[in-house]
N, C-alpha and C positions, 0 to 999 in steps of 0.2 A: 573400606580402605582402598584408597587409591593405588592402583600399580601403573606400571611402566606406558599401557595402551588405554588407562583410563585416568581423571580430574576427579576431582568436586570442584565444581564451578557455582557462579551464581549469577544469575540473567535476572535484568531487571525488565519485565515485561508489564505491559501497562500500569508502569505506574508500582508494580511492588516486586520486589525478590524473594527467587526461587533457587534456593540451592538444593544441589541434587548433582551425583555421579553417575557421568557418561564416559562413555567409550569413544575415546579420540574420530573414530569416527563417524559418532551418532553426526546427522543432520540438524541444524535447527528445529525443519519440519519434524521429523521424527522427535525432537526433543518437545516441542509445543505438544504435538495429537496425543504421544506415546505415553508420555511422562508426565506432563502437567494438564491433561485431557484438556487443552485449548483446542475442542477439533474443529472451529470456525475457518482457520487456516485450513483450504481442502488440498489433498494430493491427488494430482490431476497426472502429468505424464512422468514425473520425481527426474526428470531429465532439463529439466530451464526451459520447456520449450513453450509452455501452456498458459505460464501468469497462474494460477489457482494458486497457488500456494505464497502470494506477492504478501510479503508484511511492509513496515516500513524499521530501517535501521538507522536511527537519528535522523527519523524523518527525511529518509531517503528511499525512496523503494528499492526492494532488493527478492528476489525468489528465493522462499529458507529453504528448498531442497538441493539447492547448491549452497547454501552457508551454512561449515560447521558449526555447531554446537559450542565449542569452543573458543571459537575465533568470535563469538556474538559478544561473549564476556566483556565489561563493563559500560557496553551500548546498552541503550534505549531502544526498546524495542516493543511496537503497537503492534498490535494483533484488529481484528475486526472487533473481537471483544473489548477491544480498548478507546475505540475511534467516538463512541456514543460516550453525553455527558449525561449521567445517571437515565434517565426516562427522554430525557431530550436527545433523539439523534443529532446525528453529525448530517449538516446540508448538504453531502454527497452522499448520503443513506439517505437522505431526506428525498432526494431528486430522484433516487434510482427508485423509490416508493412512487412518487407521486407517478412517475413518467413511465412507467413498467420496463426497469431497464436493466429487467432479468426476465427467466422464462423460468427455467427448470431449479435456480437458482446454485448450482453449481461451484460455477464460478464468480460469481458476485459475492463474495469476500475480496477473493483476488483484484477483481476489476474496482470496487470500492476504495481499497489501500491504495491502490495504483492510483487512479482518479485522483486522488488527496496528494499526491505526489507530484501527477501532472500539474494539479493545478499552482503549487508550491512553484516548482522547475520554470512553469510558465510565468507566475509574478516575480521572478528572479531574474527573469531575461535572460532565462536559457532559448537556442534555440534549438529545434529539432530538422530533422533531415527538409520536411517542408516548411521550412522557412526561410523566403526569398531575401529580406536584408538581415546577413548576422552582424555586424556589426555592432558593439555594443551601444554606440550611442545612440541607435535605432530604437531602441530599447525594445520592451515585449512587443512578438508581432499580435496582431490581431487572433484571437484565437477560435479560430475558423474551422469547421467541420472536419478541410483535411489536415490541418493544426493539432486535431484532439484524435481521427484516427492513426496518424504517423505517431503521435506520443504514445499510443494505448495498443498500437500494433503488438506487443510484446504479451498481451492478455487475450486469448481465445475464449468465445462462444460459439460452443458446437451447437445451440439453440439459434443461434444467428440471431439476436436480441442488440445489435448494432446500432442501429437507427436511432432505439432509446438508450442506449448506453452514450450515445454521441452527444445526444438530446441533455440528460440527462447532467454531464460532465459541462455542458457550457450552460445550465442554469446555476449549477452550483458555483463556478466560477462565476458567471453574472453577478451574483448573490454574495461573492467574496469581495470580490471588485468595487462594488456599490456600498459595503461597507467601511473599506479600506484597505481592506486586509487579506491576506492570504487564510482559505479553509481553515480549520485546528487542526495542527496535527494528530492530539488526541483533545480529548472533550474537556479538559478543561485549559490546556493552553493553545492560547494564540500568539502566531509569530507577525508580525507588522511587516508587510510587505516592503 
């Protein structure tokens, strides 16, 4: 029974709904790890400041330890467990595999989500802090090494696994590109660049 400081809500997380009563101020995070044992999502510094805990919220990246519980309701919402299409990974799982663009693997959920974000943001002709013409009819810049560290600055490796994480983020983009298309947000849909 719901009272005054807590819902029954119902989050639709990769793809199926989860209803379940929280307390107005459960976290997403805390609602994923605690609640629905998704612990893929990792809690790293529970303050916004680390990227670990990065899902993506309509295919937008967002850190669930700053998004209530509450407030995620009727979004779409991919976890790492969501991002892979049955046995076939997602080509920024696929990249960070091949190119070792984890160490400890820690944070690579978080940097994963993100990645898939960036590369989205970046076929959208967003642009980021380095990027010298915004302009929109410039369209996407070039997505260039400091292109992918100014996007993904928001995600920490205390393993320092950079290099390939950099690596790792423009083959998959390559790999989207050459397609046509923007990554999947999750594994079985794709959005058309």
């Amino acid at each position: 029974m719901a009272s005054s400081t807590s819902s029954v809500i119902t989050l639709k997380i990769n793809g199926e709904k989860h209803t379940l009563p929280v307390d107005h101020r459960t976290t997403l995070l805390d609602a994923l790890r605690e609640r629905l044992d998704l612990t893929g999502t990792k809690k790293g510094c529970d303050q916004g400041q680390c990227g670990a805990c990065t899902v993506l919220l309509d295919g937008r990246r967002a850190v669930a330890c700053l998004q209530l519980a509450v407030a995620a309701e009727g979004r779409e919402i991919t976890t790492i467990e969501g991002v892979a299409d049955g046995d076939r990974l997602h080509p920024v799982q696929q990249a960070f595999l091949d190119l070792d663009g984890f160490q400890c693997g820690y944070c690579t959920p978080g940097q994963i989500c993100s990645a898939i974000g960036v590369i989205e943001e970046h076929a959208a002709g967003w642009p980021s802090a380095a990027t010298a013409d915004v302009r929109p009819e410039a369209g996407p810049p070039p997505l260039t090494a400091d292109e992918i560290r100014e996007r993904m600055s928001g995600n920490l490796c205390r393993c320092g696994a950079y290099v390939s994480i950099v690596e790792a983020v423009a083959r998959a983009a390559g790999e989207a590109a050459d397609r046509g298309r923007t990554a999947p947000v999750t594994g079985a849909e794709e959005v058309a660049a």
